[in-house]
N, C-alpha and C positions, 0 to 999 in steps of 0.2 A: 373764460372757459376753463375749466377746472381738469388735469391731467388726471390720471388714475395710472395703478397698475394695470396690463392686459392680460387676458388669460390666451396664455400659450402652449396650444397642444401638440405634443411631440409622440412619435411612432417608434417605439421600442422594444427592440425583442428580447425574450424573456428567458433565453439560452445563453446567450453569449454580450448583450449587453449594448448590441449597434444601435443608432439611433438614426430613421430617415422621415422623409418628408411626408411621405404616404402611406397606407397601408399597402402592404401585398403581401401573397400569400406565403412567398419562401424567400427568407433573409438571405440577402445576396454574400453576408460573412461569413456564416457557420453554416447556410444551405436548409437550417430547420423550415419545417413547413407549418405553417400556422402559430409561429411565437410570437410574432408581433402583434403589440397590443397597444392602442393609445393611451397615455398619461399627461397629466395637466401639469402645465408650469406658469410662471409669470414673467413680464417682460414689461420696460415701458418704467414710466415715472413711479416712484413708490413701489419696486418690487426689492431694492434694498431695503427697506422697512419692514418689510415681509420677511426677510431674511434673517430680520434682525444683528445687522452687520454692526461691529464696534470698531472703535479706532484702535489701529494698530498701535503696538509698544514694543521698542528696541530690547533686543535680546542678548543674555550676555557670550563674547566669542570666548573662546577659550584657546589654546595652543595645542599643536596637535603631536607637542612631547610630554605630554603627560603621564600622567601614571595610569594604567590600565587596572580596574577594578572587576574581580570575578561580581557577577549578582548573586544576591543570597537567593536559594532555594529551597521550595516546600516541596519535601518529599512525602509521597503520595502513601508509602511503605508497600506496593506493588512494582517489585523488581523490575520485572520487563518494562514498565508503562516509564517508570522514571529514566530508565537506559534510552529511550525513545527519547524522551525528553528533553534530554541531556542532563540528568543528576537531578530532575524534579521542574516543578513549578517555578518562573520568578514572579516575582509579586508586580503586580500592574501587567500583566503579560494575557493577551489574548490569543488563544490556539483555536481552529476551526478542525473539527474532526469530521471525518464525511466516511462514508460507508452503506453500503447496499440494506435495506430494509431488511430486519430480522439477523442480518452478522453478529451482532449485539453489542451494539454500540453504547444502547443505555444499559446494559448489564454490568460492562466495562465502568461505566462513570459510577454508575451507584457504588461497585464494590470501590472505587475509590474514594467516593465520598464519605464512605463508612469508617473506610482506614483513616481515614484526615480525623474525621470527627472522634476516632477513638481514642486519636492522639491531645486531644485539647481543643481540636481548632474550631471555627466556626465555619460550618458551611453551609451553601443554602443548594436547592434544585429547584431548578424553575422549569415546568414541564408545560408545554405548550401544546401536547397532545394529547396527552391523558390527563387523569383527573388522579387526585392525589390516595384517593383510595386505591387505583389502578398501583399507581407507585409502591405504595405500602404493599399492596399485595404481592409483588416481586421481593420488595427488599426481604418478606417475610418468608419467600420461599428459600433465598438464600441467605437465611439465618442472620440477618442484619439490622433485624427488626429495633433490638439494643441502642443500635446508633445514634446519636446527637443528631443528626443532619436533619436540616430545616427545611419542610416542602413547601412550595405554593403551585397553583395550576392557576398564569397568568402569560396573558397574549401581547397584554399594551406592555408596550418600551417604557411609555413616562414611570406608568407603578412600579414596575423591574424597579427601575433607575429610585422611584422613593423608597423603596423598600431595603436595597443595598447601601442608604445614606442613615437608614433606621437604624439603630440601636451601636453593637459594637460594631467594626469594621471586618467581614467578612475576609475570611483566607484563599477562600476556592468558590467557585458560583459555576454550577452548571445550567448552562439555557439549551433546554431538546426542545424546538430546533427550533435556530436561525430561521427559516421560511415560515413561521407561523404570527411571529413579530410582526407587528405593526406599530405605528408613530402618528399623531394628530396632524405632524409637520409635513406628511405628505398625502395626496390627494390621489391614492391608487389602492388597489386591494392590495390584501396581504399575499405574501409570496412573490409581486412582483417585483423587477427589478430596482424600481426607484424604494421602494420598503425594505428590501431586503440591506439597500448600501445604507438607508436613512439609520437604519434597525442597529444594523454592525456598527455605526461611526458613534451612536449614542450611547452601546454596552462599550465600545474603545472608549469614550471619553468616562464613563464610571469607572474602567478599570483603573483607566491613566491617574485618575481623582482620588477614589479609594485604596488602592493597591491592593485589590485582590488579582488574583488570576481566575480566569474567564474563561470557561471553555465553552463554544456555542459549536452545536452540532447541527450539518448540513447532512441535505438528502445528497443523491448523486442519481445523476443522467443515466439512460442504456448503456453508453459509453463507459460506464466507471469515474467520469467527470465529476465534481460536486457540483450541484444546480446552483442557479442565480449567477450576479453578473460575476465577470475572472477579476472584477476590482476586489472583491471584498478579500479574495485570497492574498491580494499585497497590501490591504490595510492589516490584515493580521500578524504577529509573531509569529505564528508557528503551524503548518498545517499539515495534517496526522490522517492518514488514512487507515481504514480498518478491514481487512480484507479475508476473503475465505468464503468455501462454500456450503452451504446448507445440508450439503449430502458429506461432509465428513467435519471430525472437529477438532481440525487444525486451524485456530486464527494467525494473521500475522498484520503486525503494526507497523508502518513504515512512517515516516517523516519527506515528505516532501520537501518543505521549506520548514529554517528555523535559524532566529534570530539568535538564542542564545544558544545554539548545541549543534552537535554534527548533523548532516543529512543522511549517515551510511549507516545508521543503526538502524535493526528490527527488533519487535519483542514478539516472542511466538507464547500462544496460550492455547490451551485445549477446553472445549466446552464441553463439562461434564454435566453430571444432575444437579451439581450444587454451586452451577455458576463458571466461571471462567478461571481456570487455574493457570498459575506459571510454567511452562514449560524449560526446565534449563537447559536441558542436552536435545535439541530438536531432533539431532541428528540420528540418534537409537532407537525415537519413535517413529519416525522416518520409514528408518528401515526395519523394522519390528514387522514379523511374519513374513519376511521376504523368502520364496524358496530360491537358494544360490545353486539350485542343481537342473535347474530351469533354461532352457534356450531362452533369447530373446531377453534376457536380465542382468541390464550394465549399470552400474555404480556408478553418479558421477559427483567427484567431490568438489561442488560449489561453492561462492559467494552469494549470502543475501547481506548488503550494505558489509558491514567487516566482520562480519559473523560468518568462518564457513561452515555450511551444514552438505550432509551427504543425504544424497536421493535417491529410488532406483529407477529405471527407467524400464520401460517393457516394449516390447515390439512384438509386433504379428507378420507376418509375410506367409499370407495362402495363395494359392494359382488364384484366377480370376475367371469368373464366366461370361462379363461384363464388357463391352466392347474401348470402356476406359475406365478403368482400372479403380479403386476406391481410393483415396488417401485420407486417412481419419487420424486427427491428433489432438490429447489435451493434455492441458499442460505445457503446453508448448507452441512456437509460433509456426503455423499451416507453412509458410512461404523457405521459415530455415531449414523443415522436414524437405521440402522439394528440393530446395537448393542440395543438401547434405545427398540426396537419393539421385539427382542428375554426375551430381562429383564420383561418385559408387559406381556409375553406369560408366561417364566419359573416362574414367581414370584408374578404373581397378577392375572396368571389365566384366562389372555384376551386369544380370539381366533378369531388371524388373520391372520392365514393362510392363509383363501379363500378368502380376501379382497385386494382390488385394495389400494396401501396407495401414496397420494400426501402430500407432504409436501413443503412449502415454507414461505419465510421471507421477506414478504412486506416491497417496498420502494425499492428496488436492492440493499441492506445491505448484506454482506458476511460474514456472525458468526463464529466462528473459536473457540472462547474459550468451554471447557466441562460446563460450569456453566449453560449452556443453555439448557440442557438436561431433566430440569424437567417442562422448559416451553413447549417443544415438547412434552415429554410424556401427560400432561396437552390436549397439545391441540388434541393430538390423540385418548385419551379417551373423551374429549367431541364429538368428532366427529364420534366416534362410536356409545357412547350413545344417541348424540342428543341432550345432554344438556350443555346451554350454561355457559358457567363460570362466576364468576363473572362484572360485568363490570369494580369494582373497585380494582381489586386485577395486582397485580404482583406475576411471579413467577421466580425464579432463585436457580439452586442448581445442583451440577454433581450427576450424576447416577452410582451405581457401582456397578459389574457384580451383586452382592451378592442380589440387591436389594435396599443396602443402599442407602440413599440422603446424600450426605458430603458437609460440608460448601466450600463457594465459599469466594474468596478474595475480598476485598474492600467492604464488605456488606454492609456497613454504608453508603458508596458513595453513591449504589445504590438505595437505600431506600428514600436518600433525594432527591435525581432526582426525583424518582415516586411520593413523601410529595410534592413536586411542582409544577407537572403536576396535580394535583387532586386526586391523587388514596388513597385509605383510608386503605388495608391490603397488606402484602405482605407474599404469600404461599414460604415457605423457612426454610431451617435446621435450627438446634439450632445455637445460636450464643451469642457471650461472650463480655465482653465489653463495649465498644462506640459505636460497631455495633448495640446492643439491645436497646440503648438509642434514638431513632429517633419515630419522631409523627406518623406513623403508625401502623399497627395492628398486630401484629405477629403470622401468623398463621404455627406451627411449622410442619415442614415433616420429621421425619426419613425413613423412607421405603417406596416406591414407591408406593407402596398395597395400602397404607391409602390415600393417593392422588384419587385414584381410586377407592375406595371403599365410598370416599365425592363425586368426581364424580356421578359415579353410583347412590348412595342412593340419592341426589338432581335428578336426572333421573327419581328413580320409586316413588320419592314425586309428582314429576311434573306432571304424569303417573295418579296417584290416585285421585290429585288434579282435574285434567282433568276428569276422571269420573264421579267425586261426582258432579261437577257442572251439 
């Protein structure tokens, strides 16, 4: 009797990558509902055959005092993207970019595939959603039309893969998008997860081959997650996310993970009518139209990765009609506005229960770090009070349950960013070092109280002032 391979079919979800024995409706890993989908596999006598498995061959070891070699880099001749990068492209290096629909993800590659090509090189675009008149018609809107770069509108992996072996050896390959890819080598639709890892391991093994660098571009989940399985993000070098929102246009580039270059850089770019420009000084645009004579308007001079840029921050605090109270924040995270607004209540004696509180971070910036915690506190007691804060101050420092203000990292960064924008003090914890040493004015906060209690008393001067006149 003659063995065969089996066909074996396996239940895997299309979000995060689990794999179980049966269908159901909500993957018991990442909790989505309806991702699981069945896919075919092989099992049994002759599925090594199928796999086309070779015999292994010894690899050479090396010692691990060697001499440590920089890799050469293609740069892009787009400032910020290469800063992200770490100093450009290495060759054989695959980066996954992911980004919300319409952030302009492919605007971004085109104008770099424009700059590559204008420099000599070869590059190709492989566009797996639109049709390459679709492409032409962008590049032409943003003046690129001139360019060398070489389009195709292709889906199968194998052609990708012979057409990148064609002629000279490519510098730069863009694939929009990763989830459109498909491979004969597996037996599922496109976008699923066994296509999507099949899809990436085949453009990884062209890159590794030809030495181009590879950028394939991923959708991303409600979440802000990129779609398909979390493997393909650590088969890759380097993964780049593109973020911003639709109502302003301010982009910014982050680096998640990356093989050859830091993780703490950003590039900020602004979308204008003619494409995606470099932003160098985020920080001016930032704060460009800010009124400083305004209640409710606190400075807070951050970190994005080792870039600091300055923000403004704005608060509302109305009475309430509402039996509980509204609390609305963007730009910011819902749960540190509560925390930061319970600390205000327990610890310095504000009383905002009955009050309606808006908070948000002008310019569509999304602050993340705890340092910013006493620019918010700042600007929600001028906003109750009514009086305005300084024009020329900065403020940065975390808040803790207790009360306390504790120092925040890189304070020196930040100080000089604000000494160059114009600002003259900065309201901020004690601080040791090279931090203390910078041209502004050091105005010190331990406990949130005191913050509020200069608040406040600038309040009832302003109050008296106003009478006596």
């Amino acid at each position: 009797m003659s063995l065969a391979a089996k066909s074996r079919n396996a239940f895997v979800c299309q979000a995060c990558g689990a794999v179980s024995k049966r269908w159901q409706g909500k993957c018991e890993s990442c909790g989505g509902w309806n991702t699981i989908v069945e896919e075919t596999g092989f099992s049994g006598v002759g599925a090594a055959s199928m796999r086309r498995s070779a015999p292994g061959r010894p690899v050479a070891l090396e010692s691990l005092a060697g001499e440590g070699v920089s890799p050469p880099r293609i740069e892009s001749g787009i400032g910020e993207l290469d800063r992200v990068a770490g100093g450009g492209f290495v060759p054989g290096s695959v980066i996954l970019l992911g980004g919300e629909p319409g952030v302009g993800k492919s605007t971004l590659l085109i104008e770099a595939c424009a700059a590559m090509a204008r420099r000599g090189r070869r590059v190709i675009y492989v566009s797996g959603e639109e049709a390459v008149a679709q492409v032409r018609l962008r590049a032409r809107r943003l003046g690129l039309a001139d360019a060398a770069v070489e389009l195709a509108a292709e889906t199968c992996v194998e052609n990708v893969a012979a057409t990148l072996r064609e002629g000279a050896p490519p510098a730069f390959v863009v694939v929009d998008s990763i989830q459109t890819m498909w491979t004969d080598a597996v037996e599922s639709a496109p976008g699923s997860v066994a296509q999507v890892r099949a899809a990436a391991q085949a453009l990884i093994a062209c890159a590794k081959a030809g030495g181009a660098a590879i950028v394939l571009v991923g959708h991303v989940t409600k979440d802000g997650q990129i779609a398909g399985p979390r493997v393909v993000e650590h088969m890759v070098d380097a993964v780049l996310s593109f973020e911003g929102d639709a109502a302003h246009r301010f982009r910014l580039l982050r680096a998640s993970k990356n093989r050859f270059g830091p993780t703490d850089e950003i590039g900020v770019f602004e979308m204008t009518g003619r494409g995606l420009a470099e932003v160098l000084n985020p920080s001016s645009l930032f704060l460009a139209g800010r009124d400083s004579g305004a209640p409710g308007a606190a400075v807070f001079a951050g970190m994005e990765g080792a870039r600091p840029v300055l923000v403004e921050f704005q608060a509302l605090v109305a009475p309430s009609t509402l039996g509980t109270p509204r609390r609305a924040v963007v730009g910011w995270d819902g749960a540190r506005l509560a925390m930061v607004l319970a600390v205000l209540e327990a610890r310095a004696g504000l009383r905002l229960g009955g009050h309606d509180v808006y908070l948000s971070v002008a310019g569509g910036l999304r602050v993340s770090e705890p340092a910013a915690d006493l620019a918010a506190a700042a600007a929600l007691v001028s906003a109750l009070t009514g009086s305005p804060l300084p024009a020329d101050a900065v403020h940065f420092g975390e808040i803790g349950l207790s009360g306390a203000v504790r120092p925040a990292i890189h304070a020196g960064a930040r100080m000089r960013e604000a000494a160059k924008l114009g600002f003259a003090r900065a309201v901020a914890p004690p601080m040791e070092g090279e931090a203390a040493e910078t041209p502004l004015r050091h105005v010190t906060v331990t406990q949130v109280a005191e913050i509020v209690a200069e608040i406040a008393g600038t309040s009832v001067r302003d109050d008296e002032a106003a009478r006596d006149g």
